[in-house]
Each structure stands twice: as C-alpha cells, then as structure tokens.
VOGU-3710 file (C-alpha; in Angstrom, 3 decimals, decimal comma):
1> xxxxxxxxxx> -26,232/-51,259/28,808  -28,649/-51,593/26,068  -29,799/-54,964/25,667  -30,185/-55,370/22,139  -27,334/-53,399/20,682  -24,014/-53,129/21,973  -22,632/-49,481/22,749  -20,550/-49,267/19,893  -18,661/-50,955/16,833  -15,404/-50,378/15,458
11> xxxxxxxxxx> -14,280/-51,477/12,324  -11,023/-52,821/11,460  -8,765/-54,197/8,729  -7,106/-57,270/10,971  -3,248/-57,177/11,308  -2,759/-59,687/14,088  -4,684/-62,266/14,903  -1,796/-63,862/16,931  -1,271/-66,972/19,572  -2,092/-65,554/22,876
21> xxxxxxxxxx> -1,902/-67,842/26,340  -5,545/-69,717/25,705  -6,505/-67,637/23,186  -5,699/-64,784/20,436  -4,103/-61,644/20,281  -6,513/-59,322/17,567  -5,441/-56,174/16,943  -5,458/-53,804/13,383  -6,013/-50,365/12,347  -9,569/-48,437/12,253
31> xxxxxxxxxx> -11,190/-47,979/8,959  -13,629/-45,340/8,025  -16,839/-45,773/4,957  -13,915/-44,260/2,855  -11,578/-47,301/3,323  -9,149/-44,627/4,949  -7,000/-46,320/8,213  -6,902/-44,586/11,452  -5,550/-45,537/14,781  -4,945/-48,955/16,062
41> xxxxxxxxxx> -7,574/-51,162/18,082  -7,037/-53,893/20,002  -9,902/-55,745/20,889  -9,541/-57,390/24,598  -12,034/-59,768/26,915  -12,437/-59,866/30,576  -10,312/-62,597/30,868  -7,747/-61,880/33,221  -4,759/-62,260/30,351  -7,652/-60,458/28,087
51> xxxxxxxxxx> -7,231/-62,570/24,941  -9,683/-63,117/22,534  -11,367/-66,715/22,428  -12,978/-68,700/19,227  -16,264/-67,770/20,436  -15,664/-64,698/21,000  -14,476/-63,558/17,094  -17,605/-66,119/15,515  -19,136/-64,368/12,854  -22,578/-65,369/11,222
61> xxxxxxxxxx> -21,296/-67,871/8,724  -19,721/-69,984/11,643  -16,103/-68,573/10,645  -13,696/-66,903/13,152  -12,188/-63,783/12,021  -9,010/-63,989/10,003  -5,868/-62,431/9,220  -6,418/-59,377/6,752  -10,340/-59,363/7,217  -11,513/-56,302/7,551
71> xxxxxxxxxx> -14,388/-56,923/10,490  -16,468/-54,820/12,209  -16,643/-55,901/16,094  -19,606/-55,107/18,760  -17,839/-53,125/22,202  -18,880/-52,181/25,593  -15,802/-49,393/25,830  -12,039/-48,572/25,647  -10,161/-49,843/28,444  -6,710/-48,210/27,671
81> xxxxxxxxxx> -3,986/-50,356/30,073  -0,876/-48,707/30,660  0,985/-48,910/27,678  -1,736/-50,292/25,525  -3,971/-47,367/24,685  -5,267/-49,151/21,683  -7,024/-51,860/24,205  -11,291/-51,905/23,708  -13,319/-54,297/25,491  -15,734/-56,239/23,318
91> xxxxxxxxxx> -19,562/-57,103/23,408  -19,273/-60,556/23,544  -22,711/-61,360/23,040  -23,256/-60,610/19,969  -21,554/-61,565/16,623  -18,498/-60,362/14,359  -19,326/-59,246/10,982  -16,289/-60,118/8,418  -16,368/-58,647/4,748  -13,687/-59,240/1,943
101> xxxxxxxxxx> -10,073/-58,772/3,143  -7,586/-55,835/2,312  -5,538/-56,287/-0,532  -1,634/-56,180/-0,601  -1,560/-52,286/-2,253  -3,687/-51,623/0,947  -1,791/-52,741/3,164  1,085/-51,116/1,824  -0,566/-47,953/2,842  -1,218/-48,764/6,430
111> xxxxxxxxxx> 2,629/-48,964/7,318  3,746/-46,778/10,467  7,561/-45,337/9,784  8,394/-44,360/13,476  11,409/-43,331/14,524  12,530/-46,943/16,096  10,654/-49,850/17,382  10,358/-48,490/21,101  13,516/-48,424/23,074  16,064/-50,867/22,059
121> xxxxxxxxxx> 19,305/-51,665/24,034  17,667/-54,846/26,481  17,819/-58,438/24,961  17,260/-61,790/26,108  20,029/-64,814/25,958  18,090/-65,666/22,629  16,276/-62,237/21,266  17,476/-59,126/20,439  16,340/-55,552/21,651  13,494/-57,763/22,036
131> xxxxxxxxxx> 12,466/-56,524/25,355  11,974/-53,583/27,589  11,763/-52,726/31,342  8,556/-51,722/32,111  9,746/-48,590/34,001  10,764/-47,434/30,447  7,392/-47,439/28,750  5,540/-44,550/27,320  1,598/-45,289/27,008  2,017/-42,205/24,261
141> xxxxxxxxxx> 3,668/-43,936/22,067  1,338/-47,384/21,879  2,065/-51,009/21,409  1,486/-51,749/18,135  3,853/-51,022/14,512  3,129/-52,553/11,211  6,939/-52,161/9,589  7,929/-53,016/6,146  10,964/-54,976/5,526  13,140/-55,692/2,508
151> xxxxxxxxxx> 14,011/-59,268/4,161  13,273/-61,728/7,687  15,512/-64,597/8,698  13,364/-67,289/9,943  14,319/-70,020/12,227  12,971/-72,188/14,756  15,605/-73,161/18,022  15,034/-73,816/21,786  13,172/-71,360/23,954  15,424/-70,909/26,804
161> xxxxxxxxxx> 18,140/-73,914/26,684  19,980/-72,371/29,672  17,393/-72,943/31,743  16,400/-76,164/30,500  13,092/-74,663/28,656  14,073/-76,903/25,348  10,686/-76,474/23,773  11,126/-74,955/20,068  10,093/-71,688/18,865  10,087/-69,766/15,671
171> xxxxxxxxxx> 12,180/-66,222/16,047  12,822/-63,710/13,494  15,512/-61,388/12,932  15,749/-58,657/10,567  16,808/-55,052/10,122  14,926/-52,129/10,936  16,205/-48,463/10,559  19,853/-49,148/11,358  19,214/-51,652/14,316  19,215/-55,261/14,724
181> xxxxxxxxxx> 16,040/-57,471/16,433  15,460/-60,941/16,959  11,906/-61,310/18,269  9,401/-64,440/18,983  6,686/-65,074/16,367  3,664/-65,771/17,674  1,677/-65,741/14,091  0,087/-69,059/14,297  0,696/-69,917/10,628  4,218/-68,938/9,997
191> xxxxxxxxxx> 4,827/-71,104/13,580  3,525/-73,845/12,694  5,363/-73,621/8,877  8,557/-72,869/10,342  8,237/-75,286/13,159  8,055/-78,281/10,712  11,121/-76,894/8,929  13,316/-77,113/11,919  15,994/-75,147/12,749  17,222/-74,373/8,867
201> xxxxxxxxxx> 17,009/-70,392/8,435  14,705/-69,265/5,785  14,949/-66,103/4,536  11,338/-64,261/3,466  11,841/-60,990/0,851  9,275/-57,995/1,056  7,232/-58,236/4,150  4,912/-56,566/6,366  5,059/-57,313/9,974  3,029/-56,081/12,999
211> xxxxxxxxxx> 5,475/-55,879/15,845  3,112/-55,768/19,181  4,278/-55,366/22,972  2,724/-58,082/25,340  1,526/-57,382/28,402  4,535/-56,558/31,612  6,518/-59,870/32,843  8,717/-59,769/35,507  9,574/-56,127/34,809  9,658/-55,962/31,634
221> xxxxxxxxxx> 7,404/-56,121/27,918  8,279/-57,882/25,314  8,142/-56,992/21,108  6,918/-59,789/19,269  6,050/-60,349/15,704  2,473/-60,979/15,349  1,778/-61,149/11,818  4,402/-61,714/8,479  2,216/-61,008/5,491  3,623/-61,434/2,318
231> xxxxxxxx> 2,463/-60,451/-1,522  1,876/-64,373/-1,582  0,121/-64,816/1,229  -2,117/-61,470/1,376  -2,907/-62,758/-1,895  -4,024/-66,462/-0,968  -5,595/-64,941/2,769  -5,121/-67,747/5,131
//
C-alpha cells in the first residue's frame, strides 16, 4: 500500500449516515465531475460489525460527515459481503473531504423505483415485511433503496414487549407500491425527535427514505429506514 496516498477515493452524495451498534451506518450513491449519481457505496471499517466511527468520517475542519454531504472518502478496496455488494473498506488514515450538500431537486433525481423493497411476506410481532431469511437473499439485487413516499406514520412504542425488551423505539410505516411496511428507524435525528414525542403518531408528507438491509441475525436481515429527508430538512441540512 502506498504510504502517502490511499488506493483510491470515491465520492458520494451521503444518504445514510445512520445509528449503527458503536458507530454509523454511511452509505449514498457515487457521483461523477458531472454531478451525475451512479451506484451505491457503502463505506465499512475493520471492525468486526464494520461501522463507521467519529474518527473515522473527520474531515479537515474538525466536522464529521453529515447527512446530504456530498464527501469524497480515501479506500483501501471493495469488500463486497454477501448481500452487500455496495460494501468498500476505507483508508482510515487519512481524512474525509466534505463540500456543499445536494439540494432537494437533486435528490429527487437519485430515487431507485424497483419493483418492491426485496421480498416481503416475513414480519416481526412489531414490524412489517420488515425482515427476511437470509436463505432468501440475492447479493444481485443490493441492500440499499432510496424510495419516495407521498406520506410516513411515525411513532415511537416498545421494542419487543413480549419478551420483556420495553426499551422505546421509533418505527415507521408507510406504503410502498401496493404493500404495507413497518420498519425501525435508525436515523439518529428523526429518533431522537420522535423519541421525545412519545408514542403519538405523526404523520410526515413528501419524503425520501433510504431503506438499507443490516447485516444477517439469527437467520434473517432486516430493512430499516436509515434516512427521512424532507423538503424542510434537506433544506436546513442537519
């Protein structure tokens, strides 16, 4: 490995930047000099859950990378997992360069429109088609969606209160090409918003959201939400 420059950068308009075990979860879609989008990227660590730390995403200025930044991010090499072909493993000794953020027209043109959001039919007690066995999965078809929707229900309730798991989470259920989901948020902000709320719903109109697939679980993978941008907040980039 050369020494003084990594082996390659890949630049990115950020879609995710998402609570991950001790971490984040980074992931967007390639950008070219032309401001045209390409395929996805997911930057990962060595860590063995791979997420991406603070000091890992520091740029010069002392600022992590945020949410709609388009950045451009030193790497060592892909490291495709599975399911995850978007996965590349990042340089982490040098820094991440962040330059002004994508706009909401932008992102507007970044949407995927496939067919469904993976296979549906499996649900948790709490979620719906929010998970699949892992025996299902088709690396050709990757992990990550942005989707547009014309409305999310927001709501914050008990992880797993059959179990006894009472601690409070923020799900989100909405529509999406005929079927029905109900899916974790892990987007840091809109927890921690929602979480104050309680467990009133609250409805969001026009939204992007990037559904992701984590990593397999006791069989299966789960689709969370990653990221809810709205006009508002693309607008005030938080």
């Amino acid at each position: 490995m050369n020494e003084e420059r990594p082996n390659f950068t890949v630049k990115i308009v950020c879609l995710a930047n998402s609570r991950k075990t001790s971490g984040r979860c980074i992931a967007g879609k390639e950008i070219d000099g032309m401001g045209t989008t390409g395929q996805w990227i997911r930057p990962v660590s060595l860590r063995p859950t791979h997420e991406i730390s603070e000091l890992d995403m520091l740029c010069p200025d002392g600022e992590t990378a945020k949410l709609l930044d388009i950045l451009e991010i030193p790497c060592v090499e892909p490291v495709p997992q599975g399911h995850q072909p978007e996965n590349v493993l990042i340089d982490a000794r040098f820094f991440w360069q962040r330059q002004n953020p994508a706009n909401w027209q932008a992102l507007n043109q970044m949407v995927d429109e496939p067919a469904s959001l993976w296979t549906n039919g499996f649900s948790t007690r709490q979620g719906h088609n929010n998970r699949i066995p892992k025996n299902l999965l088709d690396s050709q078809q990757g992990s990550l969606r942005l989707i547009a929707l014309d409305q999310v229900v927001l709501q914050a309730g008990p992880r797993a209160p059959k179990f006894g798991d009472m601690k409070q989470v923020v799900r989100a259920s909405f529509n999406y090409l005929g079927d029905r989901y109900c899916l974790d948020v892990t987007d840091p902000v809109i927890e921690s918003y929602f979480l104050k709320a309680g467990a009133v719903e609250h409805a969001l109109d026009t939204v992007l959201a990037c559904i992701s697939l984590t990593e397999p679980w006791e069989g299966y993978v789960y689709k969370l939400v990653a990221s809810i941008i709205t006009p508002k907040r693309a607008a005030r980039h938080d």
